[in-house]
N, C-alpha and C positions, 0 to 999 in steps of 0.2 A: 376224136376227142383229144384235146390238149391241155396246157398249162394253164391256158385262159379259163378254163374249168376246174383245174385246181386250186386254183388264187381265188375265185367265188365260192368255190366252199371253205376255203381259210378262212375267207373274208367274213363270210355267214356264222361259222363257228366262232369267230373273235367277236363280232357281234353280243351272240349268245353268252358267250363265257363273259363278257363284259355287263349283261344281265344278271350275272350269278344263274344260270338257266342249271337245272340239273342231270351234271351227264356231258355237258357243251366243253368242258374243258379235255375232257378223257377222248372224246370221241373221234373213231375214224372216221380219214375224206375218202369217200365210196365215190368210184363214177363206175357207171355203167353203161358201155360201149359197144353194141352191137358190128360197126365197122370198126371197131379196132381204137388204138392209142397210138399218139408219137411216142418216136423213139425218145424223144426226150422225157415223157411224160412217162414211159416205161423203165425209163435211167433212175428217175427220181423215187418210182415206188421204188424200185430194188432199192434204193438207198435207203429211205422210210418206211419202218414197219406201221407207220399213222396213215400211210395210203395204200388202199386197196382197189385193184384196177381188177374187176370181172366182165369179161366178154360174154359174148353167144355162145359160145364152145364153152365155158364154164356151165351156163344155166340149161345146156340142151347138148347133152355129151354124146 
């Protein structure tokens, strides 16, 4: 999983929030990654507490 999946749920919450949807503005980008993240996409959560990167090892410890 990479950026290209982060920029689609930006894109989907700017959407939303541009609905006035409730909750769309506030809301974390969750992916959910069974094989893992780029490193890049790992750089960016630690920067952003608005992304939240959970693996297999999270959901199945």
């Amino acid at each position: 999983m990479g950026i290209g999946h982060l920029d689609r749920l930006a894109r989907i919450r700017g959407l939303l929030t541009a609905r006035d949807r409730y909750g769309a503005a506030t809301a974390k980008l969750a992916c959910f990654g069974a094989a893992g993240f780029t490193d890049e996409l790992r750089e960016r959560a630690r920067r952003n507490p608005e992304i939240v990167l959970i693996g297999a090892a999270d959901l199945y410890p």
